[in-house]
Kinemage of the C-alpha trace (Angstrom):
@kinemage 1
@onewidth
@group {chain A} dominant
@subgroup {mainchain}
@vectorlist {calphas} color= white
{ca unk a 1} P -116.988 -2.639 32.851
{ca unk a 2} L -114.923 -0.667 35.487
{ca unk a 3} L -114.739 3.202 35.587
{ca unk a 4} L -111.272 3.156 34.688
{ca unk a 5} L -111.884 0.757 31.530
{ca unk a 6} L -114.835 2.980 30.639
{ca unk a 7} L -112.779 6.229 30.112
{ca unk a 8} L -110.124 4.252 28.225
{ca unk a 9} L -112.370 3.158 25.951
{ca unk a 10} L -113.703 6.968 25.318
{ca unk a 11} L -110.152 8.446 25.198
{ca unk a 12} L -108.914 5.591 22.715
{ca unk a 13} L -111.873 6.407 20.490
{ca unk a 14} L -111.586 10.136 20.523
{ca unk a 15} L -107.184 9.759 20.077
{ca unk a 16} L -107.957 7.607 16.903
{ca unk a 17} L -110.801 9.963 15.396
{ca unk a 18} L -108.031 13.290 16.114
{ca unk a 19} L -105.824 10.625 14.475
{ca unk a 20} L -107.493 9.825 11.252
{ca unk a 21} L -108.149 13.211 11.087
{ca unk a 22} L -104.427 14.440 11.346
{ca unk a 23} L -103.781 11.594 8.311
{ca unk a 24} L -105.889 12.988 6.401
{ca unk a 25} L -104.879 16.288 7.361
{ca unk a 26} L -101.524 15.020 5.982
{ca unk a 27} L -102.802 13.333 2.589
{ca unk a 28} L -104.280 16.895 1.747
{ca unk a 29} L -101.326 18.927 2.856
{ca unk a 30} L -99.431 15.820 0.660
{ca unk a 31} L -101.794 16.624 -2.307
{ca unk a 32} L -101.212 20.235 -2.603
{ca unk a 33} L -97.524 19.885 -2.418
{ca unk a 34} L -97.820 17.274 -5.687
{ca unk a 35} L -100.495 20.034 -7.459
{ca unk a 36} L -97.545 22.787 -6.575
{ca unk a 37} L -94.758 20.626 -8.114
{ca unk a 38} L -97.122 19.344 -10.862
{ca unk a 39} L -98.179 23.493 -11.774
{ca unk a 40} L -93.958 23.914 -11.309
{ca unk a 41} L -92.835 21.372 -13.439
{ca unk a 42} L -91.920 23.828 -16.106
{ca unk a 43} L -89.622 25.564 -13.393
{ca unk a 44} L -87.899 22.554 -12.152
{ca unk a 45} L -84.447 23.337 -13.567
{ca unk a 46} L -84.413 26.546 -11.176
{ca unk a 47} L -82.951 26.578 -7.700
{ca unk a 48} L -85.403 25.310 -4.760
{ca unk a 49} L -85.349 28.813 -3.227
{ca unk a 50} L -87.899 29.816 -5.909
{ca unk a 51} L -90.867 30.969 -3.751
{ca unk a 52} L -93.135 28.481 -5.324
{ca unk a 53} L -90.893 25.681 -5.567
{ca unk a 54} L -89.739 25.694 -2.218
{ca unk a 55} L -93.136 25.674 -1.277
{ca unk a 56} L -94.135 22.632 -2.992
{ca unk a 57} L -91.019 20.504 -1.180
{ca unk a 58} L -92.374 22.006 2.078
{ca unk a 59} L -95.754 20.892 1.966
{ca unk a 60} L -94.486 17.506 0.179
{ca unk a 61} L -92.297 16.423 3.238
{ca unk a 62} L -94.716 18.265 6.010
{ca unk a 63} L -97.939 16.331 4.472
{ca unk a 64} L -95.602 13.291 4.739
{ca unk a 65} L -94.321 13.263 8.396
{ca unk a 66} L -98.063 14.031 9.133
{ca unk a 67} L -99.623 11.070 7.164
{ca unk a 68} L -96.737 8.916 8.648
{ca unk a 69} L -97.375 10.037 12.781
{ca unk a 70} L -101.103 10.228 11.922
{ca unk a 71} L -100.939 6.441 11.229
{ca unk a 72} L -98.734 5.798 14.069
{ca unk a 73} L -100.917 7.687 15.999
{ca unk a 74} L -104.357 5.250 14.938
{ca unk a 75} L -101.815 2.095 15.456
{ca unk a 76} L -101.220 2.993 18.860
{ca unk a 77} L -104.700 4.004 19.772
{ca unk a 78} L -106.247 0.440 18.326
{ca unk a 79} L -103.722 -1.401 20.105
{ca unk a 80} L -103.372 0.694 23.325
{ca unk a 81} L -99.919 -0.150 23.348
{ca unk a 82} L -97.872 2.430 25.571
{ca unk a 83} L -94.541 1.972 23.279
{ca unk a 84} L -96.428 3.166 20.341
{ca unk a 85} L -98.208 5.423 22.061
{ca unk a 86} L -95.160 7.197 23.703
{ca unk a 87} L -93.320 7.236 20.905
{ca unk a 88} L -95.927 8.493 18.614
{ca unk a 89} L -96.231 11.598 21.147
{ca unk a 90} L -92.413 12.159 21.265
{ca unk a 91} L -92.619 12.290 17.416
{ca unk a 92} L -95.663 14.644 17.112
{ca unk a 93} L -93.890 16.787 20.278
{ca unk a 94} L -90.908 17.082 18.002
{ca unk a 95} L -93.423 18.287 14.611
{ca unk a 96} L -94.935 20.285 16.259
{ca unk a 97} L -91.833 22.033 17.780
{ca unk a 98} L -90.374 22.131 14.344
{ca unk a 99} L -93.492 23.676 12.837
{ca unk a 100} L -93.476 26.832 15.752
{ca unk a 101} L -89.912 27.109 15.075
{ca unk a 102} L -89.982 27.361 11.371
{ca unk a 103} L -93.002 29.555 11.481
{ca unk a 104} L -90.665 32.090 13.957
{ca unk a 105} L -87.432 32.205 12.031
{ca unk a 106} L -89.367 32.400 8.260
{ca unk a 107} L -91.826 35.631 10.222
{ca unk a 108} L -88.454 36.547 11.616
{ca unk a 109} L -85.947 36.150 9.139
{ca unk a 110} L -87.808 36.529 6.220
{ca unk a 111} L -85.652 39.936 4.533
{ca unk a 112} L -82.319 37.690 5.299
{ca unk a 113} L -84.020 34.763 3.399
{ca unk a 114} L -85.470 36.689 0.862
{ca unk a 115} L -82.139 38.708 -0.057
{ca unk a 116} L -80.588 34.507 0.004
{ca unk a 117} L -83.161 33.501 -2.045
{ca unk a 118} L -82.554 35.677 -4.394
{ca unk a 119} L -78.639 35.163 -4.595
{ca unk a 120} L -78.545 31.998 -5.480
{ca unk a 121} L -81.533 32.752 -8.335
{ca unk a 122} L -78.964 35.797 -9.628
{ca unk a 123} L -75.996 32.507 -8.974
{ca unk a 124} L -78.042 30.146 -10.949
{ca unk a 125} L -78.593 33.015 -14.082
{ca unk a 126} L -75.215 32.849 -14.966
{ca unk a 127} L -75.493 29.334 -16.373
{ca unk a 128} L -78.595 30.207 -18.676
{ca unk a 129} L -76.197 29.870 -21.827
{ca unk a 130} L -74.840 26.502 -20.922
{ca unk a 131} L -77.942 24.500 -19.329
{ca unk a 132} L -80.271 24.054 -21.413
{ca unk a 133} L -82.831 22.824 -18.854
{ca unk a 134} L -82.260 26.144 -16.668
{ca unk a 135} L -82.519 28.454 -20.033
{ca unk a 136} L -85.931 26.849 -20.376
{ca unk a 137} L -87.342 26.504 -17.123
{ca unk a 138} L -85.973 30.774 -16.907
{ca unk a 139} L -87.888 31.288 -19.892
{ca unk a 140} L -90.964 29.808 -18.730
{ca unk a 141} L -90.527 31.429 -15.796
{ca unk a 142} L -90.460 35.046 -17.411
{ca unk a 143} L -93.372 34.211 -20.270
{ca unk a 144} L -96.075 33.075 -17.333
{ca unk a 145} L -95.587 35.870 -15.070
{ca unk a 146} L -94.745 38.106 -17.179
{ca unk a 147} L -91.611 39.180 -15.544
{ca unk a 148} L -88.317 39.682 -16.200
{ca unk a 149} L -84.789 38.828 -14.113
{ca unk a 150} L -84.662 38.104 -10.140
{ca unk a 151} L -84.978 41.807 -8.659
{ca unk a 152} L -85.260 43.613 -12.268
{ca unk a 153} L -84.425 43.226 -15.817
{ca unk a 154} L -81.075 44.485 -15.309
{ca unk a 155} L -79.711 41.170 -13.247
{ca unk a 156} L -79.949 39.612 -17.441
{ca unk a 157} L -76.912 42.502 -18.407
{ca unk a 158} L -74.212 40.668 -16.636
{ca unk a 159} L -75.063 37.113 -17.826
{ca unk a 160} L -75.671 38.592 -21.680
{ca unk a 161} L -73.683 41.225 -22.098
{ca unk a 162} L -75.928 43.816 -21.943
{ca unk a 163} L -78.647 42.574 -23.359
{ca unk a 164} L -82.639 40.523 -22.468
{ca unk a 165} L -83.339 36.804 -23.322
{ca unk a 166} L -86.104 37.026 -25.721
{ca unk a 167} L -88.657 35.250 -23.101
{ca unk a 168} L -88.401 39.103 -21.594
{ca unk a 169} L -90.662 40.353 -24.117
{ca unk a 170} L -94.375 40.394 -24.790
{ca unk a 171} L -93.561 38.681 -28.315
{ca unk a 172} L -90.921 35.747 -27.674
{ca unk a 173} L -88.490 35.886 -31.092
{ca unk a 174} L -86.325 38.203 -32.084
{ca unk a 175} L -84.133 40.822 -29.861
{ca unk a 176} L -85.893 42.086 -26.534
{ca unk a 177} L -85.126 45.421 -25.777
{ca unk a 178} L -87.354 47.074 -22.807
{ca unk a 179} L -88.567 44.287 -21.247
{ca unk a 180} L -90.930 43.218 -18.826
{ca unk a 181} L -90.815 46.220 -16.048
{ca unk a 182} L -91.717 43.558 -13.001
{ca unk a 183} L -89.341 41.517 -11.081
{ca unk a 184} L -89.674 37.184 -11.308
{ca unk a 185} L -88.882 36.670 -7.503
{ca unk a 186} L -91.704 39.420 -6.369
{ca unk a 187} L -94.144 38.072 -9.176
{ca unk a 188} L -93.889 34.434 -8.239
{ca unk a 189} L -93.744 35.722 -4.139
{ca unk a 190} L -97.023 37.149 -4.694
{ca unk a 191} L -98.694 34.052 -6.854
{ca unk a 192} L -98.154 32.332 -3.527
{ca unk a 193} L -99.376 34.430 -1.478
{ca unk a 194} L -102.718 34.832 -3.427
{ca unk a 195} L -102.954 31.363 -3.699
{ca unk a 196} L -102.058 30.034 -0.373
{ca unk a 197} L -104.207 31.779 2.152
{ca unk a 198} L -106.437 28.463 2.343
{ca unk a 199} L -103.228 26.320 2.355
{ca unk a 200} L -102.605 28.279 5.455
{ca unk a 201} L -105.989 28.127 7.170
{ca unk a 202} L -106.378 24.035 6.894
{ca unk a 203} L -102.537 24.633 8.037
{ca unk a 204} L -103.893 26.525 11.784
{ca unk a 205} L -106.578 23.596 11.768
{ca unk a 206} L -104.329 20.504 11.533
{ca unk a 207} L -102.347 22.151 14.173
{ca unk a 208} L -105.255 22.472 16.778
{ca unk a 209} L -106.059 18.834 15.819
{ca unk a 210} L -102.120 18.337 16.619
{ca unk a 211} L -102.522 19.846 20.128
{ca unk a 212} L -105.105 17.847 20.925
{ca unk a 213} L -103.871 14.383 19.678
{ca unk a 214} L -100.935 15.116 21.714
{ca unk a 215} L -103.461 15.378 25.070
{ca unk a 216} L -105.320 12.638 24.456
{ca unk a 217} L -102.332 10.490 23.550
{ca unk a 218} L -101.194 11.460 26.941
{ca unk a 219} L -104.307 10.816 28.319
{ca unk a 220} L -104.670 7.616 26.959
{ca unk a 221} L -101.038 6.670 28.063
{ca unk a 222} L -102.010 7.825 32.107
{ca unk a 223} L -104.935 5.602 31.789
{ca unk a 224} L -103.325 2.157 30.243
{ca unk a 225} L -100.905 2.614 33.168
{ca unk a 226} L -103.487 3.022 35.469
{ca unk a 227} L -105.622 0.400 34.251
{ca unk a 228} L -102.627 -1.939 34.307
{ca unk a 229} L -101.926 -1.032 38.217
{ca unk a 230} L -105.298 -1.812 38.887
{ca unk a 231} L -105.161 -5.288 37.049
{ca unk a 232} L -102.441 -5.849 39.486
């Protein structure tokens, strides 16, 4: 076996361990996202710019594209085909561009988004007497975290007239006058944040892995073209 063939063989191997790695990398990321949505269902009638919520859809459709080019990425290594192997680094050039991005404008942006986010929530309030689905999913909302309204209670006078749904109280029937002194939006901001700080970690690691699969899918693409000149 030639030199050349020799390192092929070593880079293919090592792209389609990064690889399965990076899937399942993806399946977990993919996992979480269904636990989120799963632990959310109760909210499901709210807007997606609820913290947790639109946390869930991000991991759901991040864990996906990863699964999806992490699979592409063990096709192209098995069949050392430079087509697939191009294409799967053009994909994972563009992921990975996406995720830097998104991490800059969210550490950023993030009072703009915030102050959005919490718009449409106060948008969304007003149809609490008409859906029914909404009215629930807001008084779910309020009874797990103990909150009450999007910034504070008083967000609940406009929508009715003056007054607090019941779900703002400690006991749930009857009229709610005081209310639960903590804001929903902060509350549910900082379940996230308590409960995401591994999310975040295995996040960093699938991105090294993400770095290198996109050097030794390079690598392996430099030597299938050389091994091919020297077949010729």
């Amino acid at each position: 076996m030639s030199v050349s063939r020799k390192c092929l063989c070593c880079v293919k191997y090592l792209m389609f361990v990064f690889n399965l790695i990076f899937w399942l990398g993806g399946c977990g990321l993919f996992g979480v996202g269904v636990w989120l949505s799963f632990t959310q269902a109760e909210f499901s009638s709210l807007p997606l710019s609820f913290p947790s919520l639109s946390a869930a859809n991000l991991l759901l459709v991040a864990g996906g594209v990863t699964m999806v080019t992490g699979f592409l990425g063990c096709l192209g290594a098995l069949k050392e085909q430079r087509c697939l192997l191009m294409t799967f680094f053009v994909i994972l050039l563009l992921l990975v561009l996406t995720e830097v991005t998104l991490v800059l404008v969210i550490h950023v942006f993030h009072n703009k988004l915030d102050s959005k986010a919490q718009g449409e929530l106060k948008e969304g309030m007003k149809s609490y007497t008409s859906d029914e689905g909404l009215k629930k999913s807001w008084d779910n909302v309020q009874k797990m975290f103990k909150c009450c309204g999007v910034t504070d209670k008083t967000d609940w006078y406009g929508v009715l007239n003056d007054t607090l749904p019941s779900s703002c109280c400690s006991v749930g029937a009857g009229q709610c006058v005081e209310g639960w002194s903590e804001a929903c939006y902060q509350k549910a901001r900082q379940w996230l944040l308590d409960n995401i700080p591994s999310v975040l970690v295995f996040g960093v690691c699938i991105g090294i892995v993400q770095i290198l699969a996109l050097v030794f899918s390079l690598l392996m693409y430099c030597q299938i073209l050389r091994a091919e000149k020297y077949l010729d």
